[in-house]
Structure formats: structure tokens, C-alpha cells
N, C-alpha and C positions, 0 to 999 in steps of 0.2 A: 478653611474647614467649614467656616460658615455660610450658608449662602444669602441674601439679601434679603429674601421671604422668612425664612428661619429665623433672619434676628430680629425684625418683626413680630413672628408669632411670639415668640418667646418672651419678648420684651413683655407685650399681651399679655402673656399668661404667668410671667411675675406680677406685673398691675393686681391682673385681677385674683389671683393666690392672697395677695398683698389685702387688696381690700376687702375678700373674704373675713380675712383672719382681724382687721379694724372692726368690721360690720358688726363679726361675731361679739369682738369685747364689748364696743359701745354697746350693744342690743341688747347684754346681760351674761353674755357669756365667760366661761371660765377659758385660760388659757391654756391649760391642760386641753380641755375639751376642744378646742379651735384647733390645737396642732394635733390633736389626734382623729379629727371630724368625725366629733359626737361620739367616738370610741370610749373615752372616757370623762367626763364631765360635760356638760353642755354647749351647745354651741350659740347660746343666743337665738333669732328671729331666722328659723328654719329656712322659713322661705327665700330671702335675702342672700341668707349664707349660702344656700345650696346654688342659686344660679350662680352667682359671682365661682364658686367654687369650680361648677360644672366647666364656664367659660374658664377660669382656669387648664384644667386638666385637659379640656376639647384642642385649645389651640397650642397647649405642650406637646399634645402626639402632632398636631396637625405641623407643628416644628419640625420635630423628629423626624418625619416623613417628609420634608420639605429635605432634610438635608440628606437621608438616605437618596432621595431621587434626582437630586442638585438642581434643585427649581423647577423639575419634569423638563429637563435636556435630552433630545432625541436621541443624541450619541450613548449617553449612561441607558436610557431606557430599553435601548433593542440590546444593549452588553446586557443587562439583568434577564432578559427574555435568550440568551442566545441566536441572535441571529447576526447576519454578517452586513454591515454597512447600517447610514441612517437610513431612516426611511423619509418620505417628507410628510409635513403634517396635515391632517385633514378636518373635517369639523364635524360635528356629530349629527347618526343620520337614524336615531333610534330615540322614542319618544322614551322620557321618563316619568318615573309613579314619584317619585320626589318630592315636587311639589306639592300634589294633594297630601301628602304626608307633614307636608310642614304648615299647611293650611289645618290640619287636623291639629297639630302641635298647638299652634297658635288658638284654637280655639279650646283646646283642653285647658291653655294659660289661661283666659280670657273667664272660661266658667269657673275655674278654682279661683282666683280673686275674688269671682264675686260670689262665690256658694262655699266652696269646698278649698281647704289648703292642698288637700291629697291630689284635686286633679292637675291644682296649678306644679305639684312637681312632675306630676306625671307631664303635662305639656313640657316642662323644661328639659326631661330626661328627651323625650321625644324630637324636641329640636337639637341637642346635641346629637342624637346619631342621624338627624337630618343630615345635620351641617358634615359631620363626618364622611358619610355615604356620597354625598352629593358633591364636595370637595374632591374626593376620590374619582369619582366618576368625567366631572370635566376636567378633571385633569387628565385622566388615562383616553378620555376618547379624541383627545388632541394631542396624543404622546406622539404618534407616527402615522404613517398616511394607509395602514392596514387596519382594517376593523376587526381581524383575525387575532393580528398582535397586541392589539387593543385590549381587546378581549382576557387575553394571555395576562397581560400588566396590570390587569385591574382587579384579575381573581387571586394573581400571585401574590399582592398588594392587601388587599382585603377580604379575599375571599373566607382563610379562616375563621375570621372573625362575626362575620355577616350571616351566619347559618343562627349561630347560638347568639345574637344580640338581636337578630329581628324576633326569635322565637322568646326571647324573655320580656321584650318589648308586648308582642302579642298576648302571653301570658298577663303579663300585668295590666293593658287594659281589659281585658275580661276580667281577672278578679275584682280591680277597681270598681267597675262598673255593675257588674254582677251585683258583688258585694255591699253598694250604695241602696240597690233595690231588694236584695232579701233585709234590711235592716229595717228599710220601710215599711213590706209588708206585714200580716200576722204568722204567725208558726203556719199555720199551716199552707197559707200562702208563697211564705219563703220554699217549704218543701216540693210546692207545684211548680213554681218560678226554676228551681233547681234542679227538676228534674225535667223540664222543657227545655231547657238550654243545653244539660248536658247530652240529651237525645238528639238535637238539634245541630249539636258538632258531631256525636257521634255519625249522624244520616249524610251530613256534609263531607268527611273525611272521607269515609268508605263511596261514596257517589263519585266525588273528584279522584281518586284513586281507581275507581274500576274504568270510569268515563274516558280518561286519559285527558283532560279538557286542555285546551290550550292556555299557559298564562293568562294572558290577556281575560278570560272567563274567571279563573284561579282569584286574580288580582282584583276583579269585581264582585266577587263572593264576597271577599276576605272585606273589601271597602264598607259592600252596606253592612255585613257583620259589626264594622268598626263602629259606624254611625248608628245601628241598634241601638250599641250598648252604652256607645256613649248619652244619646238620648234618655235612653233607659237609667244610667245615674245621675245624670242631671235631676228628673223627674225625681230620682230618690231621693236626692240629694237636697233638693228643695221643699220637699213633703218631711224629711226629717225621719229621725231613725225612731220606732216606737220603743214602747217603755218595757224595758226589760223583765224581767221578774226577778228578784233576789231572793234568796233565804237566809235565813237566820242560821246561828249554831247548832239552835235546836231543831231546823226544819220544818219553822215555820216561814212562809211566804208574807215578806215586807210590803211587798210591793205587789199589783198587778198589772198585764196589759189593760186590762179596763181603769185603771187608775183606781182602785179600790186596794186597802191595803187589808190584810186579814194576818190575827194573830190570836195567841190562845191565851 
């Protein structure tokens, strides 16, 4: 039932389940918390728990799918596609955007260590649906020696999935990032920063949409958009979030942005 790569990932993704849920205790965490992830009571040192975890959960599907496709066997893979006979295998002949994606991953980890916790999950979130994506892909563009059928196994395979994970993906590095630099600036800064941006995708969607632009154009928008924003919460993110204003019960103002506190 199993196949050789499957009992591998698996093995994996007990390990690392495993060392989550130690990390979480050692680190402060309640056990409640650990087996419910942060659902209910704490998990301990967030960041820790959540890659160990992530890597968990990534190489449990990435099991699953090992043994659904029985190691990506040419025989099983054209049966799931319906077609009649193997095909022979070929090797891939179509660049991918993968990489600079896990290059962006790594550098979202690399600046949340050293600035921000938020981006370092955000890069970890990011490299798991790297590894995802990207696992799926060499695997189906060397299933059979058609790039058609290829094609076919890889959207049957991942396709539902891949529409609403890149779209919440992209969501969250714009809020991220977004969200790092209206914290920075003043009220009324944040209001002009927010309303350039949001004009900004709006003039983009509708442009790309009437233009019909080719991917390949699509994909280089969407990049230096990425590296914008990312730049743009780093810069937030290191300038630091200004000082809030609070109030009182009575509505008097504690605190100010200018650091002056005023009450009656």
C-alpha cells in the first residue's frame, strides 16, 4: 500500500509533528495549546512551533500524494488521465517562476528574524507552498513523454487548490507589508499611502484585464509589486510603528503622536 517515498515523507512528518509539539512544551507552552495549535491555550515560541509544524503538515500531503500517484508511475498516471497505454517520459521544457518565489520566501525568513516575527512566518508560509507547487510540478512534467498529458496530471493534481492558495498568499503579503508602513507613517500619511496603493491595483487589474497581456508580462507585474511591498515593510518595519493615541474613559487623550500627553 505504501510506497518507498511515502514512507519516508511520512516518517518526516511524524519527526517533525513530533518536535513541534516538544518545542511547543519546552518553549512555555500548554499542552492543550500544542495539540490543538494555539486553538486553545498557547503554543510556546510561535516561530519554532510553526515551521516544525508547517514542515509537518507540507510532507504529510506531500505523502499522501506520493501514495495516491504510487511514486509518479507512468502506468498509474495516464490510468488517472484516461488514456490508453504508457507514455515514455520526457523532461521539462517550460521555464518556472518557482524559484524566484522561493528566493522571495527565503528572504521574507531572513528579514523577520532580524526585524519582524510576522515576516519570518510569512516566508515560512511561503516556502511551504514553494515546496508544494514545485514538488507537483517536477513531478508531473516527467510523468509521460506528452506535455499535453502533463499538463492534464498536474491541473487534475493541484489545480483546485492553486487558484485560492496563490490568491491568499498574495493577499497576505500586501497586507503584511502594507500594513508595516501605514503603522510607520502619520494619520494622515497612512491615509495617502492607502489610498495610492489601493488606486494602484485598482489601475493594474483593469489595465491587465483589458490589455490581455501575456503571462510572462502578468508574472513581472505581480514580481515587482511583490518586491515593492516587500521593501516598503521592511523600511516600516525598521522605522517602527508610531505612537498611538489612546483615551481615557472619560475621553481624555493619554497619549499623543507627538509624545505629549494631555488630560484635564
Amino acid at each position: 500500500m505504501f510506497t518507498w517515498a511515502s514512507k519516508y515523507l511520512f516518517s518526516l512528518a511524524g519527526v517533525s509533528m513530533l518536535s513541534a509539539a516538544l518545542y511547543g512544551l519546552i518553549s512555555g507552552g500548554g499542552a492543550i495549546g500544542v495539540v490543538s495549535a494555539g486553538y486553545k491555550g498557547g503554543v510556546g515560541d510561535h516561530v519554532g512551533y510553526t515551521v516544525l509544524l508547517a514542515l509537518g503538515l507540507v510532507t504529510l500531503s506531500l505523502g499522501i500524494l506520493s501514495v495516491i500517484i504510487r511514486d509518479g508511475d507512468a502506468e498509474t498516471a495516464t490510468e488517472l488521465v484516461g488514456v490508453e497505454g504508457a507514455l515514455s517520459l520526457g523532461t521539462p521544457r517550460k521555464p518556472s517562476f518557482w524559484a524566484p518565489l522561493a528566493a522571495f520566501g527565503v528572504a521574507c525568513l531572513a528579514v523577520g528574524l532580524a526585524v519582524s516575527s510576522v515576516f519570518a512566518i510569512l516566508g515560512v508560509v511561503i516556502l511551504a507552498v514553494v515546496l508544494l507547487q514545485w514538488t507537483v510540478l517536477a513531478w508531473s512534467e516527467r510523468a509521460t513523454g506528452d506535455d499535453e498529458v502533463n499538463a492534464t496530471i498536474r491541473s487534475r493534481t493541484i489545480g483546485p487548490l492553486e487558484v485560492p492558495m496563490m490568491a491568499m498568499l498574495g493577499i497576505a503579503v500586501l497586507v503584511i507589508g502594507i500594513s508595516r508602513v501605514l503603522l510607520a507613517v502619520s494619520k494622515e500619511g497612512a491615509t495617502a499611502v492607502a489610498s495610492v496603493v489601493a488606486l494602484a491595483v485598482f489601475i493594474a487589474a483593469i489595465a491587465i484585464a483589458k490589455a490581455r497581456a501575456p503571462r510572462s508580462i502578468i508574472t513581472g507585474v505581480v514580481a515587482v509589486g511583490a518586491l515593492a511591498v516587500l521593501t516598503g515593510g521592511i523600511v516600516g518595519a525598521v522605522v517602527g510603528e508610531r505612537e498611538i493615541v489612546h483615551h481615557s474613559e472619560h475621553g481624555d487623550e493619554s497619549h499623543s503622536e507627538d509624545g505629549e500627553g494631555e488630560s484635564e
